[in-house]
C-alpha positions in Angstrom: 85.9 199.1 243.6 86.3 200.5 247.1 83.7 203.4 246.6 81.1 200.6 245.0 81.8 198.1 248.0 81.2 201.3 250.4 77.8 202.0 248.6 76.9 198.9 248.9 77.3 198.7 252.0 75.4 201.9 253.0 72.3 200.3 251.1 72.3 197.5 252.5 72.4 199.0 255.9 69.5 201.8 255.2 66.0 201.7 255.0 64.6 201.8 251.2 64.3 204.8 249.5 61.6 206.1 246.9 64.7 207.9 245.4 66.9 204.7 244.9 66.6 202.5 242.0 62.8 200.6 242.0 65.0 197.8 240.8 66.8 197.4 244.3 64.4 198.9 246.2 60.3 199.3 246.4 59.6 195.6 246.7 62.6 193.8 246.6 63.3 191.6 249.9 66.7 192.5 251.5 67.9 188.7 250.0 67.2 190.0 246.6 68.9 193.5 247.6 71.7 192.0 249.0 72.5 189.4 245.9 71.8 192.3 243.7 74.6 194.6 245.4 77.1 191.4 245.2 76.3 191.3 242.0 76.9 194.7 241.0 80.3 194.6 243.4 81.6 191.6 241.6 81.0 193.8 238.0 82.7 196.7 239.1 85.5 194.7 240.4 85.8 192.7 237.6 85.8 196.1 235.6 88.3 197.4 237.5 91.0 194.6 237.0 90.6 193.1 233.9 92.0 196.1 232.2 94.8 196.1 233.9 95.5 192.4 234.1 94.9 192.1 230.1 97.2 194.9 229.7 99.9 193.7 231.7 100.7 190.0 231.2 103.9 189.1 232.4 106.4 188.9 229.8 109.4 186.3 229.0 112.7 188.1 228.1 115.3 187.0 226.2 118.4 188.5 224.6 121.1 187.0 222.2 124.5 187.8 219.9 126.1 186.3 217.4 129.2 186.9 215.1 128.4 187.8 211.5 131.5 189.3 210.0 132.1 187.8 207.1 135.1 187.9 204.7 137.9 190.3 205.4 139.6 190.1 202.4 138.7 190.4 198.4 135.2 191.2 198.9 133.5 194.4 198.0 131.9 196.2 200.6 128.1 196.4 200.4 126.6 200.0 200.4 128.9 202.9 198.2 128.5 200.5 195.4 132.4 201.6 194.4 133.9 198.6 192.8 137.2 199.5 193.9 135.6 199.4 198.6 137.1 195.6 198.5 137.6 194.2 202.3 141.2 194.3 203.7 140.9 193.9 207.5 138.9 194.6 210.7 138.4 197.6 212.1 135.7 195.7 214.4 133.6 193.0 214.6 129.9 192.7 213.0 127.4 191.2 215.1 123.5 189.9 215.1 121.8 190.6 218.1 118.0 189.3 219.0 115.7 190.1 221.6 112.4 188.0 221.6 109.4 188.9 223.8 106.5 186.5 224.7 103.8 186.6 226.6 103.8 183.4 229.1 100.9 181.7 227.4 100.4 183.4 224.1 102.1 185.3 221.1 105.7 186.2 221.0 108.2 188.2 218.6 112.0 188.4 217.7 113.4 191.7 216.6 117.0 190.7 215.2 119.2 193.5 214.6 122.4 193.4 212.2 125.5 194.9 211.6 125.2 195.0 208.1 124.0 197.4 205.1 120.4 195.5 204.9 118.4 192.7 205.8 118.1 190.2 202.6 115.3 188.6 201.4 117.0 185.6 200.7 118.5 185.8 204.0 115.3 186.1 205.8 113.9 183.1 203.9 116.9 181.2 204.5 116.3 181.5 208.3 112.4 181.1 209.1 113.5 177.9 207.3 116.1 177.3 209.5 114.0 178.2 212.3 110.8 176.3 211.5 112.6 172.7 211.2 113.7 173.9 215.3 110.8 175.1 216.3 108.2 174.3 214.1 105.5 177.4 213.8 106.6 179.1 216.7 108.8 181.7 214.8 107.4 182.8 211.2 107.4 185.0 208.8 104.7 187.3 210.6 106.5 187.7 213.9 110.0 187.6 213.1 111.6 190.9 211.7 115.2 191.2 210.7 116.9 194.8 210.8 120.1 196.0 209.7 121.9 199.2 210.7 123.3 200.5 207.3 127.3 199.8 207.9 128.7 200.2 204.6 131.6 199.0 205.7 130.3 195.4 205.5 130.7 192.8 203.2 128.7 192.4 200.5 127.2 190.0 198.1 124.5 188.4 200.1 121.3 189.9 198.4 119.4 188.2 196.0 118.7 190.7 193.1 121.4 191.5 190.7 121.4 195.1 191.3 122.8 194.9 194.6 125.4 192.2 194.3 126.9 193.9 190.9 130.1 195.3 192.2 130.6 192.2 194.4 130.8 190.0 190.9 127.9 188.5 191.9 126.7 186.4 194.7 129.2 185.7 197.6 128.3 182.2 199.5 130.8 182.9 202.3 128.9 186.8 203.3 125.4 185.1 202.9 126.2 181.8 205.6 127.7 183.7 208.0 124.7 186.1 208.4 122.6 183.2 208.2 124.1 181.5 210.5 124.8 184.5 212.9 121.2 185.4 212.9 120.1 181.2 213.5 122.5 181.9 216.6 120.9 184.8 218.3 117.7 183.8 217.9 118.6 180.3 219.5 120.6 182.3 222.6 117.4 184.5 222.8 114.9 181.5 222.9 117.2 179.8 225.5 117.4 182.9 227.8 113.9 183.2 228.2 112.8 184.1 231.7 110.1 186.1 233.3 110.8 190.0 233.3 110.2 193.8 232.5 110.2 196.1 229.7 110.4 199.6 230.1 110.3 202.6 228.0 111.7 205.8 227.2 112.7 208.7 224.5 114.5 211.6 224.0 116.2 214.1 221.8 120.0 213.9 220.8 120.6 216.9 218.6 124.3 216.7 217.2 124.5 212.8 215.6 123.1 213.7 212.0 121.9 216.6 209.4 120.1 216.3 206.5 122.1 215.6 203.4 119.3 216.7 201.3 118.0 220.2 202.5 116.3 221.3 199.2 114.2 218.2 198.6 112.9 219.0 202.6 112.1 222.1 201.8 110.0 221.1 199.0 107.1 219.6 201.5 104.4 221.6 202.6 105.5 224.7 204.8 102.1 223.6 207.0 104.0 220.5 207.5 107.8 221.5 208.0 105.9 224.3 210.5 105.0 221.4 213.0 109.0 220.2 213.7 111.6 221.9 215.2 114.1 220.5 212.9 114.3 218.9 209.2 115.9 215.4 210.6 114.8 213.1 213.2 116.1 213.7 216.8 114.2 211.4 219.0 115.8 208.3 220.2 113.1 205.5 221.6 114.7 202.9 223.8 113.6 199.7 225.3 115.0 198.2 228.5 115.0 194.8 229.5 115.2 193.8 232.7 115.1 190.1 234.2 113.4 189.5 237.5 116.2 187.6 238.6 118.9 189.2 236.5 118.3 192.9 236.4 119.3 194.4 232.9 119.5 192.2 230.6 120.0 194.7 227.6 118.7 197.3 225.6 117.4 198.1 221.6 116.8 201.7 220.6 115.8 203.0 217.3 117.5 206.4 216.2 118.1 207.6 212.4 121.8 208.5 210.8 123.2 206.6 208.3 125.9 204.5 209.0 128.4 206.4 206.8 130.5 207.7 209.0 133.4 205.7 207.3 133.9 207.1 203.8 134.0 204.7 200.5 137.7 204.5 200.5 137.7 202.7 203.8 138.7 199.1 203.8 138.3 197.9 207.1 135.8 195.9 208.3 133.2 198.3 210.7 130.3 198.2 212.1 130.6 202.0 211.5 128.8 204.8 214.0 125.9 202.4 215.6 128.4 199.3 215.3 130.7 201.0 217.7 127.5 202.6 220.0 126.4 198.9 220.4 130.1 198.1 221.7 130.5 200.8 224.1 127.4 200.6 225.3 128.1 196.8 226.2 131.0 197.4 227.4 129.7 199.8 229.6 127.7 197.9 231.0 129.7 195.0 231.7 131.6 197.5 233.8 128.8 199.2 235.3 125.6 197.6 234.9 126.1 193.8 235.2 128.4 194.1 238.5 126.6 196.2 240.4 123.3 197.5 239.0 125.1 200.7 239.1 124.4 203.5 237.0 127.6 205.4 236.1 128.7 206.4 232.7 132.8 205.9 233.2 135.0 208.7 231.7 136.7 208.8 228.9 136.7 206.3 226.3 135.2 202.8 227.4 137.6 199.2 227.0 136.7 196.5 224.9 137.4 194.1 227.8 137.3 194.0 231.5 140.8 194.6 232.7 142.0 190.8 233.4 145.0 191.5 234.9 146.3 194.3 238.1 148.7 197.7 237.4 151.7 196.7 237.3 154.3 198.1 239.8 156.3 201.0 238.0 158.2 200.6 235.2 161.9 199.6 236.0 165.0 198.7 233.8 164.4 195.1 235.6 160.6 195.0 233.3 162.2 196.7 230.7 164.6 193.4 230.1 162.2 191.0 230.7 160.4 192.8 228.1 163.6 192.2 225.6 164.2 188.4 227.0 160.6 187.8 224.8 161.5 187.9 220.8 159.2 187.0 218.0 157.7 183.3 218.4 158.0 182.3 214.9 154.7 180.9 213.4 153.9 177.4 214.5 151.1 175.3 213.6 148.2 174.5 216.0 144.6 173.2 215.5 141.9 175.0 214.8 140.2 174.4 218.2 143.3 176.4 219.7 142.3 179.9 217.7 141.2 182.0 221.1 137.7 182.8 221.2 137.0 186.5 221.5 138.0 187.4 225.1 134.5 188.3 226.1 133.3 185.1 225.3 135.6 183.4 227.6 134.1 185.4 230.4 131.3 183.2 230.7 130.5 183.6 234.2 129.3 186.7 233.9 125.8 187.8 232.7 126.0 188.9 229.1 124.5 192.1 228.0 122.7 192.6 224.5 122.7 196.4 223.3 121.4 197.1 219.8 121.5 200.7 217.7 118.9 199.8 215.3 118.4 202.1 212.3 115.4 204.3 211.7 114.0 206.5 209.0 117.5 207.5 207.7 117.1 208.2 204.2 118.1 211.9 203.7 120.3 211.9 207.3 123.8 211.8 207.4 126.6 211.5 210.5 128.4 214.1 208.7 127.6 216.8 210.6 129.8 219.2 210.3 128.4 219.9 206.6 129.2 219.1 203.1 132.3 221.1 201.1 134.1 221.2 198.2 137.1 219.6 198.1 139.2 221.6 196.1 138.4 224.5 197.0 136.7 224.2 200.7 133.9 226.0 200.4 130.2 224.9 200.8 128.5 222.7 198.0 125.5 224.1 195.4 122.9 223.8 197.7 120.3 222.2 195.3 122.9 219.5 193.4 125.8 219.1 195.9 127.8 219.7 193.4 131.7 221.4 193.2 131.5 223.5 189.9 128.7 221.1 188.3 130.4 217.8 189.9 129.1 215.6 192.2 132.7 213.7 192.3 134.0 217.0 194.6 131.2 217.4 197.1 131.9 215.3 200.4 130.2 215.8 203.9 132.5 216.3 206.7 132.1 214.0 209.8 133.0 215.8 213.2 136.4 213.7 213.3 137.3 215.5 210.2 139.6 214.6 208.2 140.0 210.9 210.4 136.8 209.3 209.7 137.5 206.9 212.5 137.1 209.5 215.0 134.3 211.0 213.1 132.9 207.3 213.8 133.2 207.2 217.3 132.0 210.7 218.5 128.7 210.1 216.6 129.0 206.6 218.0 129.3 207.8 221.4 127.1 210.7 221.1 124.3 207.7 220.6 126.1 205.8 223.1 125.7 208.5 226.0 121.8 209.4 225.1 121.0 205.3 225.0 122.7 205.2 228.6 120.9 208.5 229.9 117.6 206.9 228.6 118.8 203.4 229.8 119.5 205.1 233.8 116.3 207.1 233.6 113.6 204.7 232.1 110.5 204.6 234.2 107.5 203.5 232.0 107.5 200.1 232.2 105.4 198.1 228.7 102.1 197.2 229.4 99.9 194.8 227.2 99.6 192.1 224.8 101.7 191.0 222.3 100.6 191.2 218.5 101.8 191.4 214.9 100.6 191.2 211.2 102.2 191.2 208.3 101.9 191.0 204.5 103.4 190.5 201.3 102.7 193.8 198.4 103.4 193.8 195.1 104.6 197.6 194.8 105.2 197.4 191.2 101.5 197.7 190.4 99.6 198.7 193.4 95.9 200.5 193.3 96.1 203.5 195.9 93.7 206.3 196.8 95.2 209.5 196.9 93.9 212.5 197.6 92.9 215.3 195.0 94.0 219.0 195.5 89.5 219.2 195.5 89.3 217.3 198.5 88.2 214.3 196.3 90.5 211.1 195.9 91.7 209.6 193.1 92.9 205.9 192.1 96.8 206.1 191.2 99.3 203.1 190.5 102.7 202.5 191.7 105.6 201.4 188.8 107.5 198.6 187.8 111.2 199.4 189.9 113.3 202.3 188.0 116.3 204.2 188.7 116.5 207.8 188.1 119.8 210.0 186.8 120.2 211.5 190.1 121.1 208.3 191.8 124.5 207.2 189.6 125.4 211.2 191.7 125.2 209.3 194.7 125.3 211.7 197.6 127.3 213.6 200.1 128.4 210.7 201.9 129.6 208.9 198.8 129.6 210.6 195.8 129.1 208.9 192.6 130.6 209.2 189.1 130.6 210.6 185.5 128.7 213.7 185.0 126.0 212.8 186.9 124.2 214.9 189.3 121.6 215.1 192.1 118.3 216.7 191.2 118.6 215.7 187.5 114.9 215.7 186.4 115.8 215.4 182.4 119.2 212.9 182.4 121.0 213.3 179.4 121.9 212.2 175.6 124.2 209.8 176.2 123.4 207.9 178.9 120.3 207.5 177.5 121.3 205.7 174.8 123.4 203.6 176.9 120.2 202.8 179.2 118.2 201.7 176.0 120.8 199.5 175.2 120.5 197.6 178.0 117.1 197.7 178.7 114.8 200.4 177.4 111.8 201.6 179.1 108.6 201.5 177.5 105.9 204.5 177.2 103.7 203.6 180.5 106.8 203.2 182.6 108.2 206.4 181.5 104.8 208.4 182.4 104.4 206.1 185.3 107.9 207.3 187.0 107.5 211.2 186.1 109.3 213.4 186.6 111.9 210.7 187.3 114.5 210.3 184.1 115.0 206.5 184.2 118.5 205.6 183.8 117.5 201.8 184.9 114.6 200.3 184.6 115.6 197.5 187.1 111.7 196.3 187.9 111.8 194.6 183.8 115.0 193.5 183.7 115.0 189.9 184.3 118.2 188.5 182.7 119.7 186.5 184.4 117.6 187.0 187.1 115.3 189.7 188.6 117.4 192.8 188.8 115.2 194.3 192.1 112.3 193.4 194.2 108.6 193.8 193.2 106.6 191.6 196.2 108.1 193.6 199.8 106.6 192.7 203.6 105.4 195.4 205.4 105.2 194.4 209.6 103.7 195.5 212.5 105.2 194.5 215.6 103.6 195.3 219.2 104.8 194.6 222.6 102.3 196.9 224.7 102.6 200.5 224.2 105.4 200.0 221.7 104.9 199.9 217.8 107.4 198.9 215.8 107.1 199.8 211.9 109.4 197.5 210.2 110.0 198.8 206.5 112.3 197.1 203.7 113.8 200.5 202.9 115.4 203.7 204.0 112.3 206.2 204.4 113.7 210.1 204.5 112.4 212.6 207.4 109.1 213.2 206.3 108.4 210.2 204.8 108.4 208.3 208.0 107.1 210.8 210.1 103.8 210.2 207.9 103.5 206.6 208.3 104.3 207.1 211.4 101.7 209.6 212.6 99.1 207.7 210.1 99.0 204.6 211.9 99.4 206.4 215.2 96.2 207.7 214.2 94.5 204.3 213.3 95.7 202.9 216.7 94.4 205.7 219.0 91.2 206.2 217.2 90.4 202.3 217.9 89.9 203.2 221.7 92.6 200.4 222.5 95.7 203.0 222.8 95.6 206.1 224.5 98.5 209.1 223.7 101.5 207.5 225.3 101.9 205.0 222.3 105.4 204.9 221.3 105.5 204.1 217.1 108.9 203.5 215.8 109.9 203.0 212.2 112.8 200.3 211.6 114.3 200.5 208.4 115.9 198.2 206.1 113.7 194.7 207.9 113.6 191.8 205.9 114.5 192.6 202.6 115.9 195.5 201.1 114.3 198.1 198.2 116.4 201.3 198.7 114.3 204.7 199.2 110.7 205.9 200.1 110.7 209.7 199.7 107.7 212.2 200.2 105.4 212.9 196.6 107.0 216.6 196.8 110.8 215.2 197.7 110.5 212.9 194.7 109.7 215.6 192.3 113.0 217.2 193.2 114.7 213.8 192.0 117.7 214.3 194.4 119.4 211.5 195.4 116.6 210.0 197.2 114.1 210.6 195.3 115.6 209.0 192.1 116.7 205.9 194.0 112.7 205.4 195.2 111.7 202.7 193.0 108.5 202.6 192.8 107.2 205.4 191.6 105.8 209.2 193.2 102.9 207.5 195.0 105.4 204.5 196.6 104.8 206.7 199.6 101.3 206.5 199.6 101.4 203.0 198.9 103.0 202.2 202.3 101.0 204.2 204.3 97.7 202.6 202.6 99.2 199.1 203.5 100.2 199.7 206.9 96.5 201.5 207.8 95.2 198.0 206.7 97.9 196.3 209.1 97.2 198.4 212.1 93.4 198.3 211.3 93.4 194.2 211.6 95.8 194.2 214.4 92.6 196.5 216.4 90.6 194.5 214.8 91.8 191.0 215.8 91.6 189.7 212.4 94.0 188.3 210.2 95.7 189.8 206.5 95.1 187.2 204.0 97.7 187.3 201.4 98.2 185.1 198.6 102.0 186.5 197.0 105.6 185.1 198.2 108.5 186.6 197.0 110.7 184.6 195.2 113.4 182.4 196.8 116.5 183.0 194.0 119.2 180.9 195.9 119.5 177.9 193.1 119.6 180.7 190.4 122.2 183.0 192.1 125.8 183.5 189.6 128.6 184.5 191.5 132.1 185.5 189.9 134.5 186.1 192.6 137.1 182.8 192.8 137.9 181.2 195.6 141.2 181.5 197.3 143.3 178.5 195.0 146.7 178.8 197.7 148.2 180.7 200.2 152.4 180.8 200.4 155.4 182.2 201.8 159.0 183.5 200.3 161.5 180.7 201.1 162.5 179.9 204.6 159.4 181.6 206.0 157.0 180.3 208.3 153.1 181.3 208.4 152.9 183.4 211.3 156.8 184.5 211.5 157.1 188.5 212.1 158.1 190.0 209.1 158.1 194.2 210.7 158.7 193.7 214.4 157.9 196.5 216.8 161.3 197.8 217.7 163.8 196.1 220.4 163.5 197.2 223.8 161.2 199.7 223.5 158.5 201.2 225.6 155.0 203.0 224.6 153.4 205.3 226.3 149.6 205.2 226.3 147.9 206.7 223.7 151.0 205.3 221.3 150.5 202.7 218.3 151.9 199.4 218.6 152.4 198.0 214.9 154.0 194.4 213.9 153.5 192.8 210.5 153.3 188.4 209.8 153.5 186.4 207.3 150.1 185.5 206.5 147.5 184.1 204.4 144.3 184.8 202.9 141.0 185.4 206.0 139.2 183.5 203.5 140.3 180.8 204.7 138.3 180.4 207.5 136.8 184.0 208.8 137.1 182.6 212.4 133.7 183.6 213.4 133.1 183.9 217.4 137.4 184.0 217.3 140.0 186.6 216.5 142.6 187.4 213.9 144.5 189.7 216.5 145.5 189.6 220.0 146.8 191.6 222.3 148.6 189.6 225.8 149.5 190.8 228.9 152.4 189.4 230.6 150.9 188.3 234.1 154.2 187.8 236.1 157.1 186.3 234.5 155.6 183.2 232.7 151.7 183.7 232.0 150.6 185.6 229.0 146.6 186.9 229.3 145.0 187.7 226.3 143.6 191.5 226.9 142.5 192.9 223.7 141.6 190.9 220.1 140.0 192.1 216.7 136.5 193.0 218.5 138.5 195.7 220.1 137.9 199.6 219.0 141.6 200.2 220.0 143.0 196.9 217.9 142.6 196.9 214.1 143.8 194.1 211.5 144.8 194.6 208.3 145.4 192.7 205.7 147.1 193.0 202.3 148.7 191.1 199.6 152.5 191.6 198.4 151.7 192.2 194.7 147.6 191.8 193.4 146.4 188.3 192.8 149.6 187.1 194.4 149.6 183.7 196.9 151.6 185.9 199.1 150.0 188.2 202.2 150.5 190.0 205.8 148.5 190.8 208.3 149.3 193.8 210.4 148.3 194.4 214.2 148.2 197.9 214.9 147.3 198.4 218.5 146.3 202.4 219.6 147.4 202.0 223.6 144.2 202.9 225.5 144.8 205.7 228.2 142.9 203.2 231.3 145.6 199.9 229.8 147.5 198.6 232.7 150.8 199.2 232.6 153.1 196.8 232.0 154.7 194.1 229.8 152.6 193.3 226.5 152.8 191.4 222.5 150.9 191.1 219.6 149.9 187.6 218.6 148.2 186.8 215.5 146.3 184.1 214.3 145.7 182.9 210.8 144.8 180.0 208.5 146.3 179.0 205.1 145.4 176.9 202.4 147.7 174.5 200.7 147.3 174.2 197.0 146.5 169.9 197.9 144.2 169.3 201.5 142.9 170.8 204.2 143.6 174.1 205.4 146.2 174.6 207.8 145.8 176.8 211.0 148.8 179.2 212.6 150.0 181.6 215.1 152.6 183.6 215.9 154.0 186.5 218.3 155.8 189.4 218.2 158.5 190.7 220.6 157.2 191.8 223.8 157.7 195.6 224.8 156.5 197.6 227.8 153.7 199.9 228.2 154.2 202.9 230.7 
């Protein structure tokens, strides 16, 4: 614009020329000239900023959390499908956390990210319905996506096809409101935090948080193809910063792929698992560092739950050693239900509160398990091409780099993603530029037309199938191996189970050829008693906030199979003209509803795990990447993506076997919330230690507390004033719960506190919290402490 203004300028200065343009000069009359030149000034101006003021409208930020965690007792844990993974405890708290972008007078989107196994159809319904009689159409279907992070130490039961809700005896009401209601809550905390602000960008490789579990059905892909990546998994992490003009950081999301298996299938703790605990150190860390004082320091060692609340204490004397012992066990009392503590950070409301999400990626053939996958009884390194321990699967279990503790296998991969979000977090630059868009569509992918490529150049019209399940997925996989004599890359199945399969439901001709080479074991996609068994109509999503893509898929895509969606709608985007080479696409798995795998054509002939668990078909592949071109090609195109297919809302139809808790009870002369294992008399721990006491309690049932706390740990401030310093959100306090004989009225609850090395010193007890239900009335709410004892 400058250079233009000084041509003009010249021109209008000089005499005409016969080799200037006969349109400004010969004839024309300075007037003319000079109205001309304006003219051309005020095009090239115009030029000059409308780009950059259509590509950069100011955003509204908003962040939000909610608690989702759900039952923590009887219910089986959604993900290992092992009957026998029923909830007993908290390790840590599951949460839903939102981030919604808008522009200030135009389109906006929520990305909601869960600590759980999988988004839910149902669930998803269940809130835009929630969300619509709030807001009306402001927050739909097409720009509201809903992520989860693969825990599968979550509770289950909150899916709507009977496949997935099998080993939780069906349909669980109390796991499906409190994800309903957890997501309702973010989004509502995100909406209200709206304010202007920034978005910036930024990616990078972290190279020891997952391997791929299935190494020979990679290999099976092109070699042209493998040639073009360093590595057979994933190692890019893409973050997104949020920043607040008035604020500052406001929180983060970043998409990275490992499952979240870190915790085996014999866990029993409630866990967020390897991203669940990032998400919490990350937060943490920036309560500590970020929200204070914009700084940028990654603390050492381990990062707290909590802010420390109260001083060091002076040193440890006999004198604090007996005011320690002058504290015995409360006994349980009775209080109200409005006197359960909140979770400590909640009570912090005066400071800013930061939103960090680990969203989950194309994770389907990566595991945390770094270290490798070995026999058990012997130790040595699994068939390569079965995982298998002398022909069984039931031996072959990866090895997480905390091996044999898988809770320290889950928080080294945790804070392995924890430490690359914050270097991307400290160094992101590239701020998001651009508008705001999104499509999305319903497919039915068990009888889609796609064009495929022949091996002549020519392409071909194949189908996808009807939903199956192949022999190699009752093998499960490294991370949880399955059962029987069943075994990854199975492409024939065998006699026997066969004959069970046709009992239940056999497949018919077409279905069989249609799924080659897969053996189907079930052929969920016609089974339809009492309901539908598995998904057929699935939403595909595009979400853009600039230069950022989001893919959101509803299933776990392996390596390759994401990196080809991936690089195929890159390639629509930048061949429009409206994208240039720094696009950032991400793939985020397991949004809105759930559908299990999407290999490559060449992984799926291989029928590992994987492969046998992709329903729909060899071409299921294909049939996402042909969808999503049409997506991205409207979204360049500014036009919409009719569709006339809804997937079916099953919520009046849904059976659900586990009872209820009938009545909660003591032995004689007991008291809920009396100590029934205190920690021992005058005693001192020194950090690093673990604190345990044991109550009387009853079933979490009862009320799951949500936004509260099973377990405390308080800090004696003084002589009189307890502060509460740790509760069940904690990484260092876990609750556990268990019954005195099965199906007996009778339970405990044990605290077991590991003393972080940066506690203050000084004079500390457990408290617990609790409610119990009567066999007549209302449930009854409880606490009680244990005997105080001194930390050095």
């Amino acid at each position: 614009a400058l250079a233009s203004s000084l041509v003009c300028s010249n021109f209008l200065m000089e005499p005409p020329s016969s080799s200037r343009c006969q349109l400004l000069h010969g004839s024309a009359s300075p007037t003319i000239r000079r109205r001309l030149c304006l003219f051309l000034l005020l095009l090239v101006l115009q030029s000059f900023c409308s780009p950059a003021l259509s590509a950069s409208p100011p955003y509204l930020v908003g962040t939000g959390s909610y608690d989702i965690t759900g039952p923590a007792a009887d219910v089986n844990m959604m993900g290992y499908a092992n009957a026998e993974q029923i909830a007993a405890g908290i390790h840590f708290r599951l949460k839903a956390r939102a981030f919604i972008v808008a522009e200030t007078d135009g389109r906006r989107v929520v990305f909601v990210n869960l600590d759980a196994c999988m988004a839910s159809q149902l669930v998803t319904i269940k809130v835009l319905e929630r969300l619509k009689a709030r807001y009306g159409d402001l927050y739909n279907e097409n720009n509201v996506a809903i992520s989860g992070i693969h825990t599968h130490a979550g509770p289950g039961g909150y899916l709507q096809y009977v496949v997935y809700i099998v080993t939780s005896l069906g349909f669980v009401r109390q796991s499906f409101d409190v994800i309903v209601d957890g997501i309702e809550q973010s989004i509502i905390e995100a909406h209200n935090n709206l304010r202007p602000g920034k978005i910036f960008v930024n990616k990078g490789d972290l190279l020891d948080a997952g391997v791929n579990r299935s190494p020979s059905a990679y290999l099976n892909n092109p070699a042209e193809e493998r040639s073009k990546y360093q590595y057979n998994v994933d190692k890019e992490m893409t973050l997104i910063k949020f920043v607040g003009d008035e604020l500052g950081p406001i929180g983060s999301f970043n998409w990275f792929a490992t499952h979240g298996t870190s915790m085996s299938n014999t866990n029993s703790l409630i866990s967020g698992d390897n991203k669940g605990a990032a998400a919490r150190f990350m937060e943490d860390w920036a309560e500590e560092n970020v929200i204070p004082n914009q700084a940028a320091h990654v603390s050492s060692g381990h990062p707290r739950r909590v802010s420390a609340l109260v001083s060091e204490s002076n040193e440890i004397t006999d004198d604090l050693i007996r005011l320690a012992s002058s504290y015995k066990a409360s006994g349980g009392r009775q209080i109200s239900g409005s006197s359960i503590t909140r979770r400590i950070r909640i009570t912090q409301q005066n400071k800013p509160k930061f939103v960090s999400a680990f969203c989950q990626s194309n994770c389907g053939d990566v595991s945390p398990n770094v270290l490798g996958a070995f026999c058990i009884d012997t130790g040595l390194p699994c068939d390569f091409n079965h995982s298998t321990c002398n022909g069984q699967n039931e031996l072959c279990y990866g090895r997480g780099p905390g091996y044999p503790d898988e809770f320290e296998s889950t928080r080294i991969i945790g804070n392995r993603q924890f430490l690359k979000a914050v270097d991307l977090f400290n160094s992101a630059s590239e701020e998001v530029q651009g508008k705001v868009d999104y499509r999305h569509t319903y497919l039915d992918f068990s009888q889609l037309e796609v064009n495929v490529p022949t091996s002549t150049g020519g392409q071909q019209v194949v189908k996808t199938c009807p939903a199956a399940m192949g022999f190699g997925f009752a093998a499960g996989t490294t991370d949880g191996p399955g059962a029987f004599d069943f075994k990854q890359g199975d492409n024939k199945g065998n006699a026997f189970w066969m004959l069970v399969r046709d009992v239940i439901r056999p497949p018919g001709p077409e279905q069989v050829k249609c799924q080659a080479p897969k053996p189907i074991l079930l052929d969920t996609g016609e089974m339809k008693v009492p309901y539908d068994w598995a998904p057929a109509i699935l939403p595909i999503q595009i979400i853009r906030i600039g230069q950022l893509v989001i893919l959101c898929v509803p299933g776990e895509f392996t390596t390759m199979a994401g990196r080809r969606l991936r690089d195929a709608v890159k390639d629509v985007l930048t061949n429009s003209g409206q994208f240039d080479n720094n696009i950032h696409v991400v793939l985020a798995g397991l949004t809105n509803t759930y559908s299990q795998y999407i290999t490559t054509f060449e992984e799926y002939q291989m029928q590992r795990y994987e492969g046998a668990s992709t329903l729909y078909g060899p071409h299921t592949l294909s049939a996402y990447i042909q969808g999503f071109q049409r997506l991205a090609t409207a979204m360049v195109s500014n036009k919409e993506v009719p569709t006339n297919l809804q997937p079916p809302d099953l919520l009046n139809r849904q059976i659900g076997l586990l009872p209820g808790v009938i009545v909660d009870e003591t032995p004689p002369g007991v008291t809920f919330g009396d100590v029934s294992s205190d920690v021992p008399a005058n005693s001192a721990f020194r950090k690093g230690s673990i604190v345990n006491a044991t109550f009387y309690s009853a079933s979490p049932r009862n009320d799951l507390l949500t936004e509260g706390t099973f377990a405390l740990v308080e800090k004696l401030d003084g002589s009189t004033d307890w502060v509460p310093v740790y509760d069940d959100d904690d990484w260092s306090l876990r609750f556990k719960w268990s019954r005195s004989l099965p199906l007996s009225p009778s339970s405990f609850a044990t605290l077991e506190w590991t003393i972080p090395e940066d506690a203050p010193s000084g004079v500390y007890r457990l408290r617990h919290f609790g409610a119990s239900k009567p066999l007549v009335g209302s449930i009854h709410y409880f606490t009680g402490t244990s005997s105080a004892f001194v930390v050095r």
